[in-house]
mmCIF file of the C-alpha atoms, coordinates in Angstrom:
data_MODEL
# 
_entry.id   MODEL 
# 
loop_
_atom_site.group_PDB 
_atom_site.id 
_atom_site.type_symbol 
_atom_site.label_atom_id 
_atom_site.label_alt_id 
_atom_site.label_comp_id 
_atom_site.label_asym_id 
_atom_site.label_entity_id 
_atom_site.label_seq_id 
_atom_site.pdbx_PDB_ins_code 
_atom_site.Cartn_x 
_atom_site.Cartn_y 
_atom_site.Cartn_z 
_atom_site.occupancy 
_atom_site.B_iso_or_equiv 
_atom_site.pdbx_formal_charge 
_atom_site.auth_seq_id 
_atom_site.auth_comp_id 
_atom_site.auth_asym_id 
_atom_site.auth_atom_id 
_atom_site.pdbx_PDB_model_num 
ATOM 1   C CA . UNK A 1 1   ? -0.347  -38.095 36.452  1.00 0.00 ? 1   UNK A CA 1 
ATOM 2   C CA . UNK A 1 2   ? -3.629  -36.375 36.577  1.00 0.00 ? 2   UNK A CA 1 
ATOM 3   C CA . UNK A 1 3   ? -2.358  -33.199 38.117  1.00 0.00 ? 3   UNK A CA 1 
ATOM 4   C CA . UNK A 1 4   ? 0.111   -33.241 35.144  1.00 0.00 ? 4   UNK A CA 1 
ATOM 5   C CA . UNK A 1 5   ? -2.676  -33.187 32.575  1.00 0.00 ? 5   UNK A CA 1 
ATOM 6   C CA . UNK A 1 6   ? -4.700  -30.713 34.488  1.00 0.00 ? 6   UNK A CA 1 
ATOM 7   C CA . UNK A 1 7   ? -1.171  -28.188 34.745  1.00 0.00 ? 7   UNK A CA 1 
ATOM 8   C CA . UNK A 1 8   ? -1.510  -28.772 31.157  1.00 0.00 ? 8   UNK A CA 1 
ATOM 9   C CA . UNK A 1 9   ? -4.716  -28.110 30.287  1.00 0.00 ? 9   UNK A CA 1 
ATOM 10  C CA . UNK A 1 10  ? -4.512  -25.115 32.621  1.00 0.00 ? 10  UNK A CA 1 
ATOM 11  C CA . UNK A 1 11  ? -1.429  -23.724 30.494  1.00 0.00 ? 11  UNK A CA 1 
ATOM 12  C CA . UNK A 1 12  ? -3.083  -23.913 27.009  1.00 0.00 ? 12  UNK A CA 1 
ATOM 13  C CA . UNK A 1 13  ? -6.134  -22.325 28.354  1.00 0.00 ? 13  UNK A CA 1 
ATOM 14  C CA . UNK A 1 14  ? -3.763  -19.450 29.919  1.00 0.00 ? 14  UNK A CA 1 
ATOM 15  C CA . UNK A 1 15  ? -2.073  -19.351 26.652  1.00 0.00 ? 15  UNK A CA 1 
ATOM 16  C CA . UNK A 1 16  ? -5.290  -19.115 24.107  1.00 0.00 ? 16  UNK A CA 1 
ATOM 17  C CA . UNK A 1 17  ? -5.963  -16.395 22.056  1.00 0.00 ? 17  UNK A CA 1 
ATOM 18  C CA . UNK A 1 18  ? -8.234  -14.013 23.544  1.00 0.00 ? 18  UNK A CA 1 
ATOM 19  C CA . UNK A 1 19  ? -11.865 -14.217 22.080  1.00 0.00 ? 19  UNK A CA 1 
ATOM 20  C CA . UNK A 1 20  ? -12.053 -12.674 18.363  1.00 0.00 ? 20  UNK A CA 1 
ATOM 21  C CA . UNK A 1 21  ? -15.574 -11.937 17.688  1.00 0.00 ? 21  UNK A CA 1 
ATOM 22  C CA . UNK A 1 22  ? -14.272 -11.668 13.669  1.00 0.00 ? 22  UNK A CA 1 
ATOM 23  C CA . UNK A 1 23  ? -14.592 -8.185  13.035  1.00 0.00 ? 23  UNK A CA 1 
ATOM 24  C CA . UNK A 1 24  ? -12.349 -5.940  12.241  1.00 0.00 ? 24  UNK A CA 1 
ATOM 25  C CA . UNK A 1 25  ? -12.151 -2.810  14.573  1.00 0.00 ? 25  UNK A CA 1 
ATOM 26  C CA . UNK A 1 26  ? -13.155 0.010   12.555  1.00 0.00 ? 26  UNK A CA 1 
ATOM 27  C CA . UNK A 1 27  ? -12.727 4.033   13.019  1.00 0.00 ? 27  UNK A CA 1 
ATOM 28  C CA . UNK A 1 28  ? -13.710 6.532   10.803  1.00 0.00 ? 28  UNK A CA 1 
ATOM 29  C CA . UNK A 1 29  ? -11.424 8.406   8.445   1.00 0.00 ? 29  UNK A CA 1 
ATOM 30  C CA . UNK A 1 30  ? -11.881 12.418  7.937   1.00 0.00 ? 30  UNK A CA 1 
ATOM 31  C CA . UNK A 1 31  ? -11.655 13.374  4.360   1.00 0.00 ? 31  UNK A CA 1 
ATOM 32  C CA . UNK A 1 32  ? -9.033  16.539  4.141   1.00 0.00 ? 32  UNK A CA 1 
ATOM 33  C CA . UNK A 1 33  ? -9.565  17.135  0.577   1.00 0.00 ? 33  UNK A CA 1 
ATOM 34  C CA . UNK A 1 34  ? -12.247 16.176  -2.266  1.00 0.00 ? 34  UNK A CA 1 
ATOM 35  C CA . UNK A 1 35  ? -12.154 17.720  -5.412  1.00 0.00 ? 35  UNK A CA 1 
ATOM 36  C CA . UNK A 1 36  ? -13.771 16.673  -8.392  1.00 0.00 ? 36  UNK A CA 1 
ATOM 37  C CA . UNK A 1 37  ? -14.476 17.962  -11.732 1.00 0.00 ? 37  UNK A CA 1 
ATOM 38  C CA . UNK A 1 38  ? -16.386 16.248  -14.966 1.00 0.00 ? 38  UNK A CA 1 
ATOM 39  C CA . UNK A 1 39  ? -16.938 18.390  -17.957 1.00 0.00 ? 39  UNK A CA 1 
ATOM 40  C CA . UNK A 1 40  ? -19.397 16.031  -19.713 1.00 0.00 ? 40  UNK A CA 1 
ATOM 41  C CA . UNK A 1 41  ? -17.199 15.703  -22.741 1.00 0.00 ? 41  UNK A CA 1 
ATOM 42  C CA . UNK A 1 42  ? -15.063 13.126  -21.219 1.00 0.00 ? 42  UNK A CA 1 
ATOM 43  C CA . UNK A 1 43  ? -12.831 15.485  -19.699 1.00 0.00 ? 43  UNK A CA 1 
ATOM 44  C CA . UNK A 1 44  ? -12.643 14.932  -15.263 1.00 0.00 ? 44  UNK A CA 1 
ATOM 45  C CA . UNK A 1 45  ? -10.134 15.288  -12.868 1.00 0.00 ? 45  UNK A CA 1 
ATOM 46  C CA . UNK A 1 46  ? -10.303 14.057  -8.896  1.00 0.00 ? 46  UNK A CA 1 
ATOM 47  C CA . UNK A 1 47  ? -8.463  14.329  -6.146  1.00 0.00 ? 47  UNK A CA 1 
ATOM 48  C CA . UNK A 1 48  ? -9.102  13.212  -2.515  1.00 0.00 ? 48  UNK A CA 1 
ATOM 49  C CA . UNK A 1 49  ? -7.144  13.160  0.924   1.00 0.00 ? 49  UNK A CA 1 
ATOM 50  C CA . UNK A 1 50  ? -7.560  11.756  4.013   1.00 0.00 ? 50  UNK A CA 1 
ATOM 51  C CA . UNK A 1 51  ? -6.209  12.166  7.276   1.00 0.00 ? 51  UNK A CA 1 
ATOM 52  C CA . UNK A 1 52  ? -4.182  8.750   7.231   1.00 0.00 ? 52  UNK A CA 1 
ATOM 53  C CA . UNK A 1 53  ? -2.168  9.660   4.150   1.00 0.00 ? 53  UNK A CA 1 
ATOM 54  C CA . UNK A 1 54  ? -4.269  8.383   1.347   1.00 0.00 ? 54  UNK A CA 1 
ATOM 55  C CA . UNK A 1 55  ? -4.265  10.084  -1.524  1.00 0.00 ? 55  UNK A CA 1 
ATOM 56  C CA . UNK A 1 56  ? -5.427  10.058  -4.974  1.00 0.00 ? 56  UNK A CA 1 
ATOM 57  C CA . UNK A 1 57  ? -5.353  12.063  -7.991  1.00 0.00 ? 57  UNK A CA 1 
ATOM 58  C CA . UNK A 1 58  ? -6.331  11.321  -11.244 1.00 0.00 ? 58  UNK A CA 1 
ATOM 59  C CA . UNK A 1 59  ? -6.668  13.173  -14.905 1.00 0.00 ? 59  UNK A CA 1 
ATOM 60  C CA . UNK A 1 60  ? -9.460  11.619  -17.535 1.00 0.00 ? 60  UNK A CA 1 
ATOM 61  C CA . UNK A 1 61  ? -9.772  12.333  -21.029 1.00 0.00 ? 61  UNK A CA 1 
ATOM 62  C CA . UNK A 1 62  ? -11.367 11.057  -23.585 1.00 0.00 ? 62  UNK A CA 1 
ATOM 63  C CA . UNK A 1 63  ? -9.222  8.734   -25.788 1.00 0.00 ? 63  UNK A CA 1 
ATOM 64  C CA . UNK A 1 64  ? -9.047  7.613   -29.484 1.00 0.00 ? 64  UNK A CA 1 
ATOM 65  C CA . UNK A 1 65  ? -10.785 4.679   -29.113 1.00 0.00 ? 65  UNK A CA 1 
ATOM 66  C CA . UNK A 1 66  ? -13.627 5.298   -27.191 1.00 0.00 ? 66  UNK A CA 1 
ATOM 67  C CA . UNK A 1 67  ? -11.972 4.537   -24.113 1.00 0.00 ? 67  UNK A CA 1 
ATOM 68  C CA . UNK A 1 68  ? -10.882 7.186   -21.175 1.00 0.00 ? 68  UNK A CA 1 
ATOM 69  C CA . UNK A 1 69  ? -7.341  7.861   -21.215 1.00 0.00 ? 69  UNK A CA 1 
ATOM 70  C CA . UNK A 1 70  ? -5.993  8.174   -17.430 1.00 0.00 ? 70  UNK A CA 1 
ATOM 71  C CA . UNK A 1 71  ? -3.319  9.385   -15.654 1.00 0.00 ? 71  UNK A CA 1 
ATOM 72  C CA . UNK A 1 72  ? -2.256  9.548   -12.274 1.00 0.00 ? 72  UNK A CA 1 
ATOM 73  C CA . UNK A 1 73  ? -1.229  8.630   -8.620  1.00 0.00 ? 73  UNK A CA 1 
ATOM 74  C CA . UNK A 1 74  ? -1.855  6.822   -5.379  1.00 0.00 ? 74  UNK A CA 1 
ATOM 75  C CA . UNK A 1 75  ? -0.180  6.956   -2.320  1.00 0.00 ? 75  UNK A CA 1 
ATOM 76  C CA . UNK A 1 76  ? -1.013  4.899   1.121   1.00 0.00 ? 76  UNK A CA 1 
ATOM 77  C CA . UNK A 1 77  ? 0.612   4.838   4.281   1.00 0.00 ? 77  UNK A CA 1 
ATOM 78  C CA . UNK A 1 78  ? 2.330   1.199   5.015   1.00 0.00 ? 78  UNK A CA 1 
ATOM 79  C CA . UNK A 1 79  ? 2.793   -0.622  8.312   1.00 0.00 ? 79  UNK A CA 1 
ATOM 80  C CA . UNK A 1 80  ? 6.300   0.361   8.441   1.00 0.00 ? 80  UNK A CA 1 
ATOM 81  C CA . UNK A 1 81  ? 5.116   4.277   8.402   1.00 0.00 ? 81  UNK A CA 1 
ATOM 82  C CA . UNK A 1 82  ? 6.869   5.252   5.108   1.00 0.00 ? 82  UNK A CA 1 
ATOM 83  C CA . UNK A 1 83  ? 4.496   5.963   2.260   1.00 0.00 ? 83  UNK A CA 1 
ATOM 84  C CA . UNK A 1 84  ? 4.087   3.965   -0.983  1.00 0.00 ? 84  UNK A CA 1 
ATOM 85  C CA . UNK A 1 85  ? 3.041   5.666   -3.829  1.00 0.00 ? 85  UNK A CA 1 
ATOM 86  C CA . UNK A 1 86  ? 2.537   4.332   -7.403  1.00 0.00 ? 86  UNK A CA 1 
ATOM 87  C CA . UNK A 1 87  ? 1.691   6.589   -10.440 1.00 0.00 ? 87  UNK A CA 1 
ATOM 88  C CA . UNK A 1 88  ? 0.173   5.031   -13.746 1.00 0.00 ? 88  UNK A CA 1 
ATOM 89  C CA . UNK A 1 89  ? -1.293  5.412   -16.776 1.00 0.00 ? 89  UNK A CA 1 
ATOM 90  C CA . UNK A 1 90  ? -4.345  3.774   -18.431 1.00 0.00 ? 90  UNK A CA 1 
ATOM 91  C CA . UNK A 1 91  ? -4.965  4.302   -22.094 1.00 0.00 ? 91  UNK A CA 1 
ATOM 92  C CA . UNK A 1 92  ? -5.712  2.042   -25.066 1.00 0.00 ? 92  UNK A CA 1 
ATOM 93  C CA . UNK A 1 93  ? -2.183  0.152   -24.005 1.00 0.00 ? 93  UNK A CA 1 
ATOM 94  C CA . UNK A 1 94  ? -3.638  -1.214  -21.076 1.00 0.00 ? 94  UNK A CA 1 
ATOM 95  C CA . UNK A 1 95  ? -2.594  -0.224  -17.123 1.00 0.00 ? 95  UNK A CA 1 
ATOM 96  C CA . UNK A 1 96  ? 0.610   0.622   -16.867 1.00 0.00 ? 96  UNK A CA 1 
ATOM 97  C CA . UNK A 1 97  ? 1.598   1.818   -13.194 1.00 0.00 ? 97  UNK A CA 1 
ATOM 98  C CA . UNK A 1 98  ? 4.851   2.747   -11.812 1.00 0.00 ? 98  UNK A CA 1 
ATOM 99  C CA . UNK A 1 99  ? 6.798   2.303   -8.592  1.00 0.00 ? 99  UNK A CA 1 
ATOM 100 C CA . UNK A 1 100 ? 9.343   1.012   -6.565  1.00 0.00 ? 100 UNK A CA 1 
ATOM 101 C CA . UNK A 1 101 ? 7.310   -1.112  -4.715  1.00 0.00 ? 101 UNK A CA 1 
ATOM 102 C CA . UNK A 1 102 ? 6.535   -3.305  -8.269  1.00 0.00 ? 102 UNK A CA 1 
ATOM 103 C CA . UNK A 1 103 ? 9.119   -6.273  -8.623  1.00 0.00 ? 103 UNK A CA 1 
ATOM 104 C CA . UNK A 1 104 ? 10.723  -6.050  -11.895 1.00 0.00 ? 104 UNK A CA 1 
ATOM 105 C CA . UNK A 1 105 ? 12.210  -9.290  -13.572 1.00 0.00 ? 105 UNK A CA 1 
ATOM 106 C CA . UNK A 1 106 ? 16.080  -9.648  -13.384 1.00 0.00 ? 106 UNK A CA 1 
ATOM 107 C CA . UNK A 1 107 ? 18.106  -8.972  -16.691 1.00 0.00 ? 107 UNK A CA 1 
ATOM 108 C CA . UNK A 1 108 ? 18.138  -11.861 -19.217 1.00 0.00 ? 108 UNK A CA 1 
ATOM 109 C CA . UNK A 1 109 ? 21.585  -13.337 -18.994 1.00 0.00 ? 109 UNK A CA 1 
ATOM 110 C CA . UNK A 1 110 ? 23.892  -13.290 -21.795 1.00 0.00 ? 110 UNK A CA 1 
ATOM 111 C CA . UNK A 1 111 ? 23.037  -16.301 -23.290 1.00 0.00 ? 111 UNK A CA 1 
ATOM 112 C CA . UNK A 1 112 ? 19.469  -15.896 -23.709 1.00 0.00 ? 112 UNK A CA 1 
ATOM 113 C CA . UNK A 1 113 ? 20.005  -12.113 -25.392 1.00 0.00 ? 113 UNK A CA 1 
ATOM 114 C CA . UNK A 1 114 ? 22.009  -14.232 -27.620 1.00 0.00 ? 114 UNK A CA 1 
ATOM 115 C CA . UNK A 1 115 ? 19.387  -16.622 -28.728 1.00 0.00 ? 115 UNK A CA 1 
ATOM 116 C CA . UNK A 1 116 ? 16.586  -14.287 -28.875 1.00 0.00 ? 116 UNK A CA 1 
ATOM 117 C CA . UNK A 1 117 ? 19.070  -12.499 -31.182 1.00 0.00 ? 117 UNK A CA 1 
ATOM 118 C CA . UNK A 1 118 ? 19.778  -14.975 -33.089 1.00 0.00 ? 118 UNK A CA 1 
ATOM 119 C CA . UNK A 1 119 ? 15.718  -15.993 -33.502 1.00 0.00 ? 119 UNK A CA 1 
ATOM 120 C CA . UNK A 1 120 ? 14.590  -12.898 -34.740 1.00 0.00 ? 120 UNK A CA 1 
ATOM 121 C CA . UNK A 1 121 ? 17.530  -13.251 -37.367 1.00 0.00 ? 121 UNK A CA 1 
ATOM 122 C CA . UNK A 1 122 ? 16.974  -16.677 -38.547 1.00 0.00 ? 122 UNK A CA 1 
ATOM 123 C CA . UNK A 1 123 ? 12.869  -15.261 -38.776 1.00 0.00 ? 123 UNK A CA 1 
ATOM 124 C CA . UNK A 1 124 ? 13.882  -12.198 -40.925 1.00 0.00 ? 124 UNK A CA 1 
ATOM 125 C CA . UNK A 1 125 ? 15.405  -14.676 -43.388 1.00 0.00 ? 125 UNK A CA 1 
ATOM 126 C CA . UNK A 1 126 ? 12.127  -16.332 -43.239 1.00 0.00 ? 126 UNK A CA 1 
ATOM 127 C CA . UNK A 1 127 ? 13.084  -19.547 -41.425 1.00 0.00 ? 127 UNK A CA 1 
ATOM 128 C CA . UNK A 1 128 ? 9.699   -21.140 -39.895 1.00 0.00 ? 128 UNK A CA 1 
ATOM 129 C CA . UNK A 1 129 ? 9.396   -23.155 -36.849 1.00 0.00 ? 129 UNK A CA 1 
ATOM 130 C CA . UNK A 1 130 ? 6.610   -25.964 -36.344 1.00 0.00 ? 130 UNK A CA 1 
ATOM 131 C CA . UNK A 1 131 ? 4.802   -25.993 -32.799 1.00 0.00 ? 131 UNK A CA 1 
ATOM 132 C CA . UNK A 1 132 ? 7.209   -28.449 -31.126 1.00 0.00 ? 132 UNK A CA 1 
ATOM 133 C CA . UNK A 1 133 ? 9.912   -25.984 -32.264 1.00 0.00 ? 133 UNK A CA 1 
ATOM 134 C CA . UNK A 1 134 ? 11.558  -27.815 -34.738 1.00 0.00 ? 134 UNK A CA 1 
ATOM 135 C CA . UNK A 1 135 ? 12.304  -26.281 -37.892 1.00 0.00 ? 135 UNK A CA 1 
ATOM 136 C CA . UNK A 1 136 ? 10.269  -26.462 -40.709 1.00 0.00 ? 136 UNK A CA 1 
ATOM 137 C CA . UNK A 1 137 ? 12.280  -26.675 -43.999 1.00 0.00 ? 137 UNK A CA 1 
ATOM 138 C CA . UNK A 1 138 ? 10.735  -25.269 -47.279 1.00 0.00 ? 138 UNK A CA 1 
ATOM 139 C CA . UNK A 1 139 ? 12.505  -25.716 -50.787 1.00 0.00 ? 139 UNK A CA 1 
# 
């Protein structure tokens, strides 16, 4: 019985990870590319490129509202060795970026179109509803 436990204890030792010290192995990068260009009136551009496939590019200006209006693109290499790239725009609307790679929600169905349609009707005839959802009738 004892050798038993010992052929076991043997195994798992055999079969334990090999020591992980925690930190990530690191190598550098070279930069290909790095451009950038800021007018001082709000007005920049970048664009950067590395030797692993990152790149960036992005257009500023100022915006309307005090904020900087963006527009642009990343792409990144993934583990499967295609590239994923997402474009996007930032503005007063918020971040809006683009790409396959984004889940989209599935179509309403049918039904629910319906009701939504039939909401916004009942509210353009100024029907109210209370905050359980019941309807509140005015005379």
């Amino acid at each position: 019985m004892q050798l038993v436990v010992l052929a076991c204890l043997a195994a798992f030792a055999a079969a334990a990870p090999q020591q992980f010290t925690g930190k990530p192995e690191y190598r550098q990068i070279a930069i290909l590319r790095d451009e950038r260009e800021d007018r001082g009136d709000g007005n920049f551009r970048y664009e950067f490129e590395t030797e692993n496939g990152i790149h960036v590019n992005a257009v500023g200006t100022p915006g309307e509202k005090g904020q900087s209006n963006i527009e642009g693109f990343y792409r990144f290499p993934l583990d499967d060795g295609s590239i994923a790239e997402v474009r996007y725009i930032a503005d007063e609307f918020g971040y809006r970026p683009e790409s396959p790679l984004i889940p989209t929600p599935h179509p309403l169905p049918a039904h629910a179109v319906e009701q939504i349609r039939l909401a916004e009707e009942l509210r353009r005839q100024g029907v109210e509803w209370d905050q359980f959802g019941f309807r509140i009738n005015r005379k």
